[in-house]
C-alpha positions as CSV (number, residue, x, y, z in Angstrom):
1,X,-86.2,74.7,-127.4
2,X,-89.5,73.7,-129.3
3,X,-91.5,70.7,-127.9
4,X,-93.9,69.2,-129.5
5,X,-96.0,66.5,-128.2
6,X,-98.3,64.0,-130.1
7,X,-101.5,62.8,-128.1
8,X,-103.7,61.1,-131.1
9,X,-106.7,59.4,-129.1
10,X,-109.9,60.6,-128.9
11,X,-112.1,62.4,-126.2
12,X,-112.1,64.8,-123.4
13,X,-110.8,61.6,-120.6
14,X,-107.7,60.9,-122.8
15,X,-107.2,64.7,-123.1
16,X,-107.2,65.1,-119.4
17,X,-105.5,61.6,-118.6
18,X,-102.4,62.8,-120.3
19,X,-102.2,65.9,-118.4
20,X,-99.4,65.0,-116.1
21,X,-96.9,63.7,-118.6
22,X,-97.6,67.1,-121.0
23,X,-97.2,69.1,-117.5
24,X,-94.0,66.9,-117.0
25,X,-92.0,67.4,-120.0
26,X,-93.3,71.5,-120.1
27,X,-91.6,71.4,-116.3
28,X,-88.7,69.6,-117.6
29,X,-87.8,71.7,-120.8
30,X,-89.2,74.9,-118.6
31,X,-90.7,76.3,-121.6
32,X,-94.6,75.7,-122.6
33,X,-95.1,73.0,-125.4
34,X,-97.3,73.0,-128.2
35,X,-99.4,70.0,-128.5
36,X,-100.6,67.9,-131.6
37,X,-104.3,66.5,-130.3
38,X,-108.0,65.7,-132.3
39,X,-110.7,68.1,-132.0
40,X,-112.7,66.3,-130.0
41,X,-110.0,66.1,-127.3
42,X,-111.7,69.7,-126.6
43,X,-108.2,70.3,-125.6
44,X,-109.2,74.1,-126.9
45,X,-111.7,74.6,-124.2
46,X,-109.8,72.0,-121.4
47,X,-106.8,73.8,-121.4
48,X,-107.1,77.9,-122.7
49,X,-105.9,78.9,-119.2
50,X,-102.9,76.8,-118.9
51,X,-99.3,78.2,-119.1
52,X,-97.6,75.0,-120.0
53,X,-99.5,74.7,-123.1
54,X,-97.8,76.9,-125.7
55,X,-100.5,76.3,-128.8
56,X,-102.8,73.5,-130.0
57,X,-102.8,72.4,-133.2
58,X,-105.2,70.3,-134.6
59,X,-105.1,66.2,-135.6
60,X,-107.9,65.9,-138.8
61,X,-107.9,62.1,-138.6
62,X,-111.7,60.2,-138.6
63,X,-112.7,56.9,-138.9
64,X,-113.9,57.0,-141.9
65,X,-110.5,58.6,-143.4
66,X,-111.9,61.9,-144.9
67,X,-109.8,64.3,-142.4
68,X,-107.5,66.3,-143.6
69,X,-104.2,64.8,-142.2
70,X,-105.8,60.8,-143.8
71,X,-104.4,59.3,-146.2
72,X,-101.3,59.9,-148.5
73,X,-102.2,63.1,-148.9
74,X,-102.8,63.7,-145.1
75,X,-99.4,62.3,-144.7
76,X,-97.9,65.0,-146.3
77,X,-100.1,67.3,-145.3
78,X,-99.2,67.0,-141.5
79,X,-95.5,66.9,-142.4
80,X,-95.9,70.5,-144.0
81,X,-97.4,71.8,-140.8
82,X,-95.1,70.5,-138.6
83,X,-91.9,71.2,-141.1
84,X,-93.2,75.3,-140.7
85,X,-93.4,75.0,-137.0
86,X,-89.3,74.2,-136.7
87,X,-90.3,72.1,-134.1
88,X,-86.6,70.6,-131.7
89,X,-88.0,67.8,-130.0
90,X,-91.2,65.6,-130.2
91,X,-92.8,63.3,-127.9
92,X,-95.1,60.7,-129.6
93,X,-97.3,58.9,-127.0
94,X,-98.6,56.6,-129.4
95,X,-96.2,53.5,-131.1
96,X,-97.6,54.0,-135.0
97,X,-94.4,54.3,-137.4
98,X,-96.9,56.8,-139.3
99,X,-96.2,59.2,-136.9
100,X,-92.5,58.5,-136.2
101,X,-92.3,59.4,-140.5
102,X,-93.8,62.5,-140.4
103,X,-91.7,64.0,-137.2
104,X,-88.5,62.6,-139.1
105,X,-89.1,64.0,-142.5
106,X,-90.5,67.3,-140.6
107,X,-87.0,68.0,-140.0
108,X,-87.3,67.2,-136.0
109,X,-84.0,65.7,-135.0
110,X,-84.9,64.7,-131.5
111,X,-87.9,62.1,-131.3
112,X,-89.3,60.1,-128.6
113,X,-92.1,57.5,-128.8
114,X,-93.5,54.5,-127.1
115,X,-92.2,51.4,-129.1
116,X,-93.3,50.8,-132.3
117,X,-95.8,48.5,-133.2
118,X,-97.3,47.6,-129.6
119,X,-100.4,46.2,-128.7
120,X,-102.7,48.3,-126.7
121,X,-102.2,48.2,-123.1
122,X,-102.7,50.3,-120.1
123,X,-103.2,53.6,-121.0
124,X,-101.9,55.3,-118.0
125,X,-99.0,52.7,-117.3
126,X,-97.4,53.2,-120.6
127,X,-97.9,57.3,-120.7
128,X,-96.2,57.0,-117.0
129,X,-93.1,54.9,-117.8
130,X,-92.9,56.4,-121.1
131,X,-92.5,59.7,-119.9
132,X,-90.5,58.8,-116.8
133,X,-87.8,57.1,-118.9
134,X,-87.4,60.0,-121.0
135,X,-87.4,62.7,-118.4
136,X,-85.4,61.1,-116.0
137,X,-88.1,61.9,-112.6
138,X,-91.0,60.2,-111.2
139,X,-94.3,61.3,-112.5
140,X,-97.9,61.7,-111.0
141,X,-100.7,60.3,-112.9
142,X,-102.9,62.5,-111.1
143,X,-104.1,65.2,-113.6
144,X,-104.6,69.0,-112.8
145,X,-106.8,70.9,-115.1
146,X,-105.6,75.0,-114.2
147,X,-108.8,77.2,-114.4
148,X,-109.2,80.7,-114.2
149,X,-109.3,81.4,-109.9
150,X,-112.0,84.3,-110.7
151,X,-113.8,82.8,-112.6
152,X,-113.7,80.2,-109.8
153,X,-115.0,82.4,-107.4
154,X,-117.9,83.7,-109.9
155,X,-119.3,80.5,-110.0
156,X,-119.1,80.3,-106.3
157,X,-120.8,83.2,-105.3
158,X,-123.7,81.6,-106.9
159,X,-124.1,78.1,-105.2
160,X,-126.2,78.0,-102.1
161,X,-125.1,77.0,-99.0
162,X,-128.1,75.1,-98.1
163,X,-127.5,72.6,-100.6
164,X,-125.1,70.2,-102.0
165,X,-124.0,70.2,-105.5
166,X,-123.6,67.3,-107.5
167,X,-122.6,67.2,-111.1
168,X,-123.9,64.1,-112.7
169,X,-121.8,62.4,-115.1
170,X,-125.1,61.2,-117.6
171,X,-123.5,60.7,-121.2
172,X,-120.9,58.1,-121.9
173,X,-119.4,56.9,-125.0
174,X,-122.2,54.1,-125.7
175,X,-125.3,52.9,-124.1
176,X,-123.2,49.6,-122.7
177,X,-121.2,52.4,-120.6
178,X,-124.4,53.9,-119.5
179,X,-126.6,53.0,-115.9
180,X,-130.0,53.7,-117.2
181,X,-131.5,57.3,-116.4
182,X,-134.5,56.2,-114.5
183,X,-131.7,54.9,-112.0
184,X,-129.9,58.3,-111.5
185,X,-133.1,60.1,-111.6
186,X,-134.7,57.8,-108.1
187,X,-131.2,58.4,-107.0
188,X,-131.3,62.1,-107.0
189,X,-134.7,62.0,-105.3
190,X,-133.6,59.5,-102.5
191,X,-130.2,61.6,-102.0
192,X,-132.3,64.7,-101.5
193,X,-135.1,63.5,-99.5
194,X,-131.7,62.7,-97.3
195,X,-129.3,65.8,-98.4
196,X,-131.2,69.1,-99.9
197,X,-128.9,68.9,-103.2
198,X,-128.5,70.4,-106.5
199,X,-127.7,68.6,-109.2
200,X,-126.0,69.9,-112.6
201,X,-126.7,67.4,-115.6
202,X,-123.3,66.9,-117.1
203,X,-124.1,66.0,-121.1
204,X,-124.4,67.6,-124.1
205,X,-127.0,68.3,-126.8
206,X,-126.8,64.4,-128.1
207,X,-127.7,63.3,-124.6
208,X,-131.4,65.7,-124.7
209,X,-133.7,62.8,-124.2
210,X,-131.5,62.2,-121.1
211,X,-132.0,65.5,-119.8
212,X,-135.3,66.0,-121.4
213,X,-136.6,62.9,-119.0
214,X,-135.1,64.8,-115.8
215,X,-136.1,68.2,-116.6
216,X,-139.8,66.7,-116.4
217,X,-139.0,64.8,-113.7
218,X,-140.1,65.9,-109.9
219,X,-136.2,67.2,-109.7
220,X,-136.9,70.3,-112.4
221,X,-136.8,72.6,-110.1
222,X,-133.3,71.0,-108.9
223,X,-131.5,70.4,-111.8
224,X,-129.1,73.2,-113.9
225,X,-128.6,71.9,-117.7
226,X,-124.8,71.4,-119.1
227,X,-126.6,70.7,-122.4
228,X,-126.5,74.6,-124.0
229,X,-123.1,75.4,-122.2
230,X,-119.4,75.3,-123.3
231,X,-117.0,72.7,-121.8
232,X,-115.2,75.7,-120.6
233,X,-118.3,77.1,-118.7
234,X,-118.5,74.4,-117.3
235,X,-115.2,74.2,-115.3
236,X,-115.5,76.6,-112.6
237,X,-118.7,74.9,-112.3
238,X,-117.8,71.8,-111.3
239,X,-114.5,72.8,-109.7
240,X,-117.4,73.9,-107.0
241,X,-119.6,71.2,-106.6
242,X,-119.1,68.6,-103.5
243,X,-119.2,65.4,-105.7
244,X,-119.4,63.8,-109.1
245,X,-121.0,60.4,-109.6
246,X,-121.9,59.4,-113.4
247,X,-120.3,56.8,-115.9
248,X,-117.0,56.6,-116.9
249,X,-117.1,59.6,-119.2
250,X,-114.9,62.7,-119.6
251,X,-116.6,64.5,-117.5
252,X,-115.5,62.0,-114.7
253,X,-112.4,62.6,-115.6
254,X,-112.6,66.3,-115.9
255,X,-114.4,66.5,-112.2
256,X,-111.6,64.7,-111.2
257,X,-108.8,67.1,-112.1
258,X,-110.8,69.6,-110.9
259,X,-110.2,67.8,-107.5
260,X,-113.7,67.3,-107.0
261,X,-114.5,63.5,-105.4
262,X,-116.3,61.1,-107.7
263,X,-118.4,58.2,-107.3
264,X,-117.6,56.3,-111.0
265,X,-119.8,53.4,-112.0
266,X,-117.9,51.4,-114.5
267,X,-119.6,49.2,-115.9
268,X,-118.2,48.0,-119.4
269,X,-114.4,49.7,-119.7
270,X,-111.7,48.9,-117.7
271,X,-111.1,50.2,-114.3
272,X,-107.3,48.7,-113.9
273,X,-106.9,51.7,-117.0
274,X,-109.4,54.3,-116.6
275,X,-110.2,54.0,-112.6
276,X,-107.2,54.1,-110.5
277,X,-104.9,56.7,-111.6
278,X,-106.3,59.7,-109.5
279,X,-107.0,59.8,-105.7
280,X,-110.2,61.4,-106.2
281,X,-112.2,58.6,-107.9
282,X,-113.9,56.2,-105.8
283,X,-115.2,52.8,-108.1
284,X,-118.3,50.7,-108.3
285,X,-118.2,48.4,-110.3
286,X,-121.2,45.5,-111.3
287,X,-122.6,42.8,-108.6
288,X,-120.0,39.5,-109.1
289,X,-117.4,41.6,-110.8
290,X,-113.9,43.2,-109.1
291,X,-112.0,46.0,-110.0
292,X,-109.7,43.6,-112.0
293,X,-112.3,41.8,-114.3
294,X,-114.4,44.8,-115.2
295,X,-113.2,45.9,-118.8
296,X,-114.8,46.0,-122.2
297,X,-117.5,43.7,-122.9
298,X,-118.5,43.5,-119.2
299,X,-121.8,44.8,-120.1
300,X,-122.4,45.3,-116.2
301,X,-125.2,48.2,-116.7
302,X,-128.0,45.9,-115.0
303,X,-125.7,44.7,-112.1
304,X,-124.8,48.5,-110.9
305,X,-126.3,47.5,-107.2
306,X,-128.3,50.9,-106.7
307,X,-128.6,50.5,-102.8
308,X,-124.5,50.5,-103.1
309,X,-124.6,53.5,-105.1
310,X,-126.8,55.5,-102.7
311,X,-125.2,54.1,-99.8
312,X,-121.5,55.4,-101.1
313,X,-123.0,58.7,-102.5
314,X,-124.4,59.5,-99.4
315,X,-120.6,58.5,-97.4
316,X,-118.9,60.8,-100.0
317,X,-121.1,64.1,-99.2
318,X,-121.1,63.5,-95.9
């Protein structure tokens, strides 16, 4: 049988979110799936090593409707694709009758999507009971991201064991999502005045004046740059390091798969969504604020309590 499943959102944290359900159905159907997914998902890079991925193919949809697969033309477009692929069976974890269309005139007889026309909700609630309706079996939400185990071990031989590593989650999707960089910078110096540590500056080439400001900072000598690296050279990596802490960014999400523990300061998305599906994440969230009322438009960044940070960073590598 060919499955095909249809993951539309955006970003490396959705990507890695909706790991367990894509694991789920390839262990249901026992046969790898392909998988329907934007660029920026880096799904390319996240998943090259894993066996229940058969073969990525590529959503050109933008916000400003000039991809590929927009538009009446896209429309069409997508439907050719997927009507070449012979596809058996499609899972559509997204309720837009646009993409319910193009699996039916594709020719796929057997489709499966969320209901159509619902409002946004929890994103890991609906991907669970979706998936667990249709397969039939109870479904972890806690995602596994399957590395290379040699590559694993590269990356091993080369961390000292007089330190601790900590990857440091910088970027975020916005500056409302962001704890100001001064902030993580007097945190690395307090942590290492306490714990000899390395820190690896997760964030890419938009994020240089972030980088830039630690790199000149009395931590140089302490810091390895993410900034000029792959995501994929990356994940063996952070698979090794003792703890993330950082925004609610992918790479939270991704150091979590990797079973790494994390420290997540969310400070303007939801927690209730993006905080409590994985064992691995630990959550602080802004001074008068809970777990339940921090979501979007929090804009919490100035009422991260720093002392609370340390404090729990300090718990977590010990």
């Amino acid at each position: 049988m060919k499955v095909l499943v249809i993951q539309p959102k955006i970003g490396m944290g959705d990507m890695v979110i909706y790991l367990p359900y894509i694991h789920g159905i390839s262990k249901k159907y026992q046969t790898p799936v392909s998988i329907l997914v934007k660029e920026n998902s880096r799904a390319n890079q996240l998943l090259a090593e894993d066996d229940h991925i058969k073969e990525i193919l590529i959503l050109d949809r933008t916000k400003d409707n000039s991809g590929a697969h927009d538009g009446f033309s896209g429309f069409f477009k997508l439907i050719k694709n997927l009507k070449l692929k012979k596809f058996d069976k499609v899972f559509i974890f997204n309720s837009s009758l646009r993409y319910f269309l193009i699996s039916k005139i594709a020719g796929i007889k057997n489709i499966s999507q969320y209901p159509l026309f619902r409002k946004k909700d929890n994103i890991v609630t609906s991907a669970k009971i979706f998936t667990e309706n249709e397969l039939g079996k109870i479904v972890s939400t806690q995602p596994e991201l399957i590395i290379n185990k040699n590559k694993v071990n590269e990356a091993r031989h080369k961390f000292s064991k007089e330190f601790k590593h900590i990857c440091l989650g910088l970027s975020a999707s916005g500056p409302t999502k962001r704890w100001d960089i001064k902030n993580f910078i007097k945190l690395c110096i307090n942590i290492n005045s306490k714990i000899p540590s390395k820190f690896y500056l997760a964030a890419g080439k938009n994020d240089k004046n972030l980088i830039d400001q630690f790199l000149n900072s009395e931590l140089s000598n302490k810091c390895i740059s993410f900034k000029d690296l792959k995501i994929s050279e990356t994940l063996p990596i952070i698979k090794n390091c003792n703890l993330y802490i950082g925004n609610d960014t992918g790479w939270l999400h991704i150091s979590s798969a990797l079973g790494v523990k994390c420290l997540a300061l969310f400070m303007d998305s939801p927690v209730q969504a993006y905080g409590k599906y994985s064992k691995n994440i630990n959550i602080i969230v802004p001074e008068g604020e809970t777990e339940e009322t921090t979501t979007h438009d929090t804009l919490g960044a100035d009422k991260i309590s720093f002392k609370r940070v340390f404090n729990k960073s300090i718990e977590l590598l010990s």
